[in-house]
N, C-alpha and C positions, 0 to 999 in steps of 0.2 A: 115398476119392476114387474118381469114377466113369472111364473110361477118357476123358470126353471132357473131364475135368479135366485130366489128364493133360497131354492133347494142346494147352490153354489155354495164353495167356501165363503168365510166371512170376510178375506181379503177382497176376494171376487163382490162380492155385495157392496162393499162399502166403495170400490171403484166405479161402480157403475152407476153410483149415487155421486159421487165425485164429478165420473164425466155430466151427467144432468146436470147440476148445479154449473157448472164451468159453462153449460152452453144459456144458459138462464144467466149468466154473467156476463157473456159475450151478449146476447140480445137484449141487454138491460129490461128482463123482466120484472124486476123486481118495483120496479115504479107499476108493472101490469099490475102485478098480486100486490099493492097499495091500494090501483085504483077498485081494485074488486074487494076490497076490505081484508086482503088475506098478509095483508104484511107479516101478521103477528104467525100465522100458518110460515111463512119460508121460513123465517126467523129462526122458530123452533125446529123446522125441520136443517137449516143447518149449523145450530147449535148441537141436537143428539146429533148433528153426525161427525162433527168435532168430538163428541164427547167418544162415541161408537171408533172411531182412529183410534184416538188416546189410550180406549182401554185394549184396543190389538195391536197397539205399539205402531200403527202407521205412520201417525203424525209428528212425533219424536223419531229424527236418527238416530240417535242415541239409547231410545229404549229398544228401537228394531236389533239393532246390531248387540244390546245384552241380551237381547232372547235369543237370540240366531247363538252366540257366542253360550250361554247357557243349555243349549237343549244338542247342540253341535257333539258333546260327549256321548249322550244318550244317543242321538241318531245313529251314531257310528258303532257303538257297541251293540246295537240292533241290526245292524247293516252284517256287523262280523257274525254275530249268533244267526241269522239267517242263513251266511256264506256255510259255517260250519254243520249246520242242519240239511242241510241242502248236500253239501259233500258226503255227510255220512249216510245218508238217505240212501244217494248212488252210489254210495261203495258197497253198502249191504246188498246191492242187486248179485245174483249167482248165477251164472251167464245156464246152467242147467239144470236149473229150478225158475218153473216160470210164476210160481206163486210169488216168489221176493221181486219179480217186474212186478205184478198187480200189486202188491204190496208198495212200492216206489209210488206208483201212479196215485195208490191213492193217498197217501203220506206228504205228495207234492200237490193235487188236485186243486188244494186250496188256495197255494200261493199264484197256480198258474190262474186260478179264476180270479184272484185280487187284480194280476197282471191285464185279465182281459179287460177285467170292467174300469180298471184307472184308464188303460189305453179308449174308453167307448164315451168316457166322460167327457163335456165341452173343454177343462182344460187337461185336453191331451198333450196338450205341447208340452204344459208343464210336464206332466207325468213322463214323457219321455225325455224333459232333461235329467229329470232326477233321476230316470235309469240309465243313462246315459253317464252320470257321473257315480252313481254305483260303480256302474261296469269298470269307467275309468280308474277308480281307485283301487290299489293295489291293496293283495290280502297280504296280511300280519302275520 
């Protein structure tokens, strides 16, 4: 793994360990790291990474979709408290007072800079589905 694997979500880490092994399965390496004495090295390494799934709910459906279905309440009441903050933010602007624009700007500065750096990150894509389904979702 490259340093910016590393630094990747834990999703993103444990796939990328996933795809490796799958191709060490396709090339029946594993008779390779026998003959090198390393049997007992793959072994462990894909043991913790079973274990390393398990405990992020990758490897159970079933745990994946009670955590999605578990944290699915909270995402959305954080989703609404943003929309709401966000709206009061720009209502307080006073179209002839420019101190309540700087005021807006920097009250917002933060969310737009979360914005930049999710979009600059490798998985941008994700990040632009999930704003994507933000946007889609209708306010309460």
């Amino acid at each position: 793994m490259n340093p910016a694997q590393v630094r990747a979500p834990y999703q993103r880490q444990w796939s990328a360990v996933r795809a490796r092994l799958s191709v060490a399965d396709e090339l029946g390496l594993d008779a390779v790291f026998a003959q090198l004495h390393g049997a007992f090295f793959i072994a462990s390494i894909r043991r913790l990474h079973k274990l390393y799934g398990d405990a992020l709910g990758i490897t159970d459906t079933r745990v994946t979709v009670d955590v999605e279905a578990k944290l699915r309440p909270f995402a959305d009441a954080t989703r609404n408290e943003m929309r709401m903050y966000v709206a009061k933010v720009v209502a307080s602007v006073e179209p002839d007072e420019p101190a309540t624009t700087e005021a807006m700007t920097a009250l917002l500065q933060p969310l737009a800079d979360f914005t930049a750096k999710s979009a600059a990150r490798p998985d941008a894509e994700l990040s632009q589905a999930v704003e994507t389904s933000v946007e889609a979702t209708p306010n309460e």
